[in-house]
C-alpha positions, 0 to 999 in steps of 0.5 A: 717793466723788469722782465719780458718772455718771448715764447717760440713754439713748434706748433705756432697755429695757436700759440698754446704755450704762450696762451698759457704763460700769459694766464698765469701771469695775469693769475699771479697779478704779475703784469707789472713786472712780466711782458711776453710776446711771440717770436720767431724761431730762435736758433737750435732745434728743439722739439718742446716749446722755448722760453726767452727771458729778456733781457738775461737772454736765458733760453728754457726748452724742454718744459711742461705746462706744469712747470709754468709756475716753478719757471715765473717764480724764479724769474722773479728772483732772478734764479736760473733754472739749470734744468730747463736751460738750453745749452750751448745757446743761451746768449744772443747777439743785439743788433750784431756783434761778435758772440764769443761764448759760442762762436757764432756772429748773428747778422742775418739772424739778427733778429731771429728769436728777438721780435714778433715776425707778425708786428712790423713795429717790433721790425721797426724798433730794431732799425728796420726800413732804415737802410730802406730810408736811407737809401731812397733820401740820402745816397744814390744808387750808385753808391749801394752798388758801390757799397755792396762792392765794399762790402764783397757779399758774394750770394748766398745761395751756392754760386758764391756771385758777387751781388754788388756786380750782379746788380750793377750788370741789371741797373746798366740794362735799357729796359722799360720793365726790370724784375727782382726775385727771392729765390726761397726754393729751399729744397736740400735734405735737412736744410731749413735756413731760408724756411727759418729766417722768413719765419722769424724775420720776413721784413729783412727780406722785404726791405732788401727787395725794395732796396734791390728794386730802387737800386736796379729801376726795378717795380715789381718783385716776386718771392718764389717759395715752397708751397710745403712752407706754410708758416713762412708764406702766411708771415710773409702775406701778414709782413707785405700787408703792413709794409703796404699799409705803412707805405713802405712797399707799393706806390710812393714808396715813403712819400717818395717817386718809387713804386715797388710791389712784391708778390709771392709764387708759389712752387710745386717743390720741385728741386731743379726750381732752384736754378734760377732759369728753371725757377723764372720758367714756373713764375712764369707758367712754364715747366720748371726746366733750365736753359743754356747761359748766357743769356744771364738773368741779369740781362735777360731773365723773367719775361726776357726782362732784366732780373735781379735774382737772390736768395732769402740769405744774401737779401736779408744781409743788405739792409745791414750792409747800408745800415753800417757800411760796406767796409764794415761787413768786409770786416768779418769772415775773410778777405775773399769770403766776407761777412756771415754764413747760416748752416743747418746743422743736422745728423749725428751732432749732440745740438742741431740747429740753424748756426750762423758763422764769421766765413772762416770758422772751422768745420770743428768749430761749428760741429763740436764747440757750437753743436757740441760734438757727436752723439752717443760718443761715436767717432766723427766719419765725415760731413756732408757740406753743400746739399745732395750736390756738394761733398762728403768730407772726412776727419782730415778736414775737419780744421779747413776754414769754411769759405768758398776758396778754401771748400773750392780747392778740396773739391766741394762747394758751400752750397745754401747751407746745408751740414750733415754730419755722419758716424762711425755708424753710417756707410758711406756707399749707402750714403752716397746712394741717398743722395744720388737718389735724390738726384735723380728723383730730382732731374727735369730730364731735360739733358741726357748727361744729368738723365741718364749719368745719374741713373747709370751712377746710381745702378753701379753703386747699387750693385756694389752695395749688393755684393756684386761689385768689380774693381773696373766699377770704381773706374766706370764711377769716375769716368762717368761723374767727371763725364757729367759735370763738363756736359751736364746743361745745368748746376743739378747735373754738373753737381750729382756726381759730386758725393760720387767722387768726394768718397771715392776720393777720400773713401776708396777702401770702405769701396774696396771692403764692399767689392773684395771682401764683401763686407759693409762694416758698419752693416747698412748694405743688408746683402753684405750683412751676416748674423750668426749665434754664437753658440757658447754664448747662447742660452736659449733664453728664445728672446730672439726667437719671438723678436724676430720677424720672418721666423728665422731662428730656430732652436728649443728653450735653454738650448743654443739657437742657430739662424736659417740664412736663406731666411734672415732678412738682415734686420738686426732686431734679434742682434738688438734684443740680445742679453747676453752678446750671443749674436754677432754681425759680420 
């Protein structure tokens, strides 16, 4: 066979795009020399179906049902086709090497775009359940430890723990009954890395938690997932189902003395679920409210058993680790920070999509050389790195390479991967209220630091925004973020301020224009919003008077028009509709 297609598409319920190619293949009497298979998501978001074309690794996107047959013909020539080519990621990695095209370096989503989530042989055929092999017949669990040790993975899902001592921590407890747990809570605004990787790859996660389970004596584990992700729960009941059936989860374990079963729980998406206490609460039928450490989940965690807790990322890096060595992961990225890191890449950036990193790439790498820079060619304001509670940063940072110590001295954090990149557009007080809204949405209340701090933040900043702000308020604003990150009970209040105070750091006079001057240059907070007609300019064309919403222009046709403030609802529509540049915000 010469040639194969992998089709991911956005609606996978019935694969109509994959159905469709496969017709036309069957039509054209090309069978010999064209294969095609279903894959999982392959990498940059797009909102039309996409097309792989192995082994060229060329990605169409952005086709129609009709363009079918134009695309099979020049494949069979061995023609690209420029127009439907999706740049900036059409070269993916084998099993991982270092992509110099685009900078990115897949490890834990090395399949991804490669295999059918839903055959495990196409898992196997890529070395899955190797390292599971290798681990159960040929090393001890003493030497996975020690590897992961090598290795240097830190977690993957925002502390930056080192997993090696983690485990080990577990595997010393006396206990007749250990537990492992995934943590697939992904709930940040605009991340999706978790979602993504157990929908194109869910055996990596598997086999990791059965290496986990072997590693610390642990049976049973439990894949804690949002019930808002269901694609990647019905892959993920397809992927234990044939690990089960190959004996690869279950009893004797590859013909071996191991037992390991995974089950999944399912969580109401609940943010605060995602640290770890709070998240063994609801396994176990509890309210998803966290307690006081220590205790650890390590040593006293799900049913006050001994618990191995990681996220989908940091699982899905073990088989690879075992696979080719510890020393060879602490390889990549930096001396502190090894291996890979995905990211979500969203907002204002030309290529969004799901990235994955060497640790130590520049925030400018991964925004202008692989998501292609801004949009609409606006000016870069800042990026919020870390989720709600990480940290708006802004141009001056743009060359720190991303890794934990160096996101640590500047006062932000990694986070699970989230990346938000904003424009000159966006107002960063209307920003940070977003995310402190989240927050707050977000709070189990338990402790009163994280539920009243929270809203008391919110209000101030409510009343900035509205014009009604007073110097003493940027004081009030610190005092009561740092107040919440020393007293808050867990991560989630200790981290709500953190927008808070990156911006009050790095963006003190847009503050200062809202409280002063009583301005928001880029006009996102309305009551600091003005539109005037200028008279000069206007020609009474009355686009603006039927535009607008609230009747709020007045004037007769071919004569200057003017606006009722008491009544302008700060919209911008008749601004928006404008031909001749007559209306103006202030």
């Amino acid at each position: 066979m010469e040639k194969y297609l992998e089709v991911w598409d956005k609606d996978q319920k019935e694969y109509p795009v994959y159905k469709h190619f496969a017709n036309k293949i069957y039509e054209k009497g090309l069978s010999d020399k064209f294969g095609i298979y279903k894959t999982g998501f392959i990498g940059f978001y797009s909102n039309s179906p996409m097309i792989k074309i192995i082994p060229d690794n060329i990605i169409y996107s952005n086709f129609t049902d009709y363009d079918a047959d134009e695309i099979l013909e020049n494949i069979e020539q061995n023609k690209i086709l420029e127009k439907f080519r999706l740049k900036y990621d059409n070269r993916y990695l084998n099993i991982p090497e270092k992509n110099d095209i685009n900078k990115q370096y897949k490890i834990v989503t090395r399949n991804s775009g490669y295999i059918d989530p839903e055959n495990i042989n196409d898992y196997i055929a890529r070395n899955g359940y190797k390292a599971l092999e290798k681990v159960i017949f040929d090393i001890t669990a003493d030497d996975v430890i020690n590897e992961l040790k090598i290795s240097r993975l830190r977690g993957r899902g925002g502390a930056g723990f080192p997993t090696g001592i983690k485990w080990e921590y577990t595997q010393k407890q006396e206990s007749n009954k250990k537990y492992i747990i995934c943590n697939a809570d992904e709930g940040d605004p605009g991340a999706y890395m978790d979602r993504s990787i157990l929908e194109s790859d869910p055996h990596s996660i598997i086999e990791g938690m059965v290496i986990a389970g072997y590693t610390v004596g642990a049976e049973q584990g439990y894949i804690y997932i949002r019930a808002e992700y269901p694609l990647a729960i019905k892959r993920l009941e397809i992927a234990i189902q044939q690990a089960k059936n190959l004996g690869l989860i279950g009893t004797n374990i590859l013909g071996s003395n191991f037992n390991f079963d995974i089950e999944l729980r399912l969580g109401a998406g609940a943010f605060v679920c995602g640290e770890e206490t709070a998240l063994i609460a609801s396994i176990e039928g509890k309210r998803g409210n966290p307690r006081p450490r220590p205790p650890f989940p390590a040593i006293e965690g799900l049913w006050e058993e001994p618990t191995v807790i990681n996220n989908v990322e940091t699982f899905a890096n073990i088989p690879v680790i075992l696979d080719k060595g510890g020393k060879w992961f602490a390889g990549v990225g930096t001396e502190k920070s090894s291996g890979t890191k995905v990211f979500a890449l969203t907002g204002k950036v030309v290529n969004p999509g799901l990235v994955e990193v060497p640790m130590g790439t520049t925030l400018r790498e991964i925004i202008f050389d692989i998501g292609g820079g801004i949009t609409d060619n606006k000016r870069f304001k800042a990026v919020q790195i870390g989720g709600p509670s990480g940290s708006i940063l802004p141009e001056q940072y743009l060359d720190i390479p991303v890794d934990y110590e160096n996101l640590e001295s500047i006062g932000s954090i990694m986070g699970s991967g989230g990346m938000i990149v904003m424009d000159e557009d966006d107002c960063i007080v209307d920003i940070t209220k977003f995310y402190l809204q989240f927050s707050i949405d977000e709070s189990c209340g338990k402790c009163f630091p994280c539920r009243i701090g929270g809203k008391q933040l919110y209000e101030l900043l409510t009343k900035i925004s509205d014009g009604n702000g007073k110097i003493e308020d940027i004081t009030k604003l610190k005092r009561i973020g740092m107040a919440m990150q020393k007293a808050s009970l867990c991560g989630l209040g200790k981290t709500t301020p953190n927008p808070v105070i990156s911006t009050l750091n790095y963006f003190e006079q847009e503050y200062m224009d809202h409280i002063k001057n009583k301005t928001c240059k880029p006009g996102k907070c309305k009551n600091l919003v003005t539109y005037l007609i200028l008279e000069g300019l206007c020609t009474g064309c009355h686009l603006c008077v039927m535009k607008c919403p609230v009747n709020a222009i007045n004037g007769r046709k071919r004569n200057p028009h003017n606006i009722i403030q008491d009544n302008c609802i700060k919209c911008g529509q008749c601004a928006q509709i404008c031909k001749f540049n007559a209306i103006k915000r202030y």
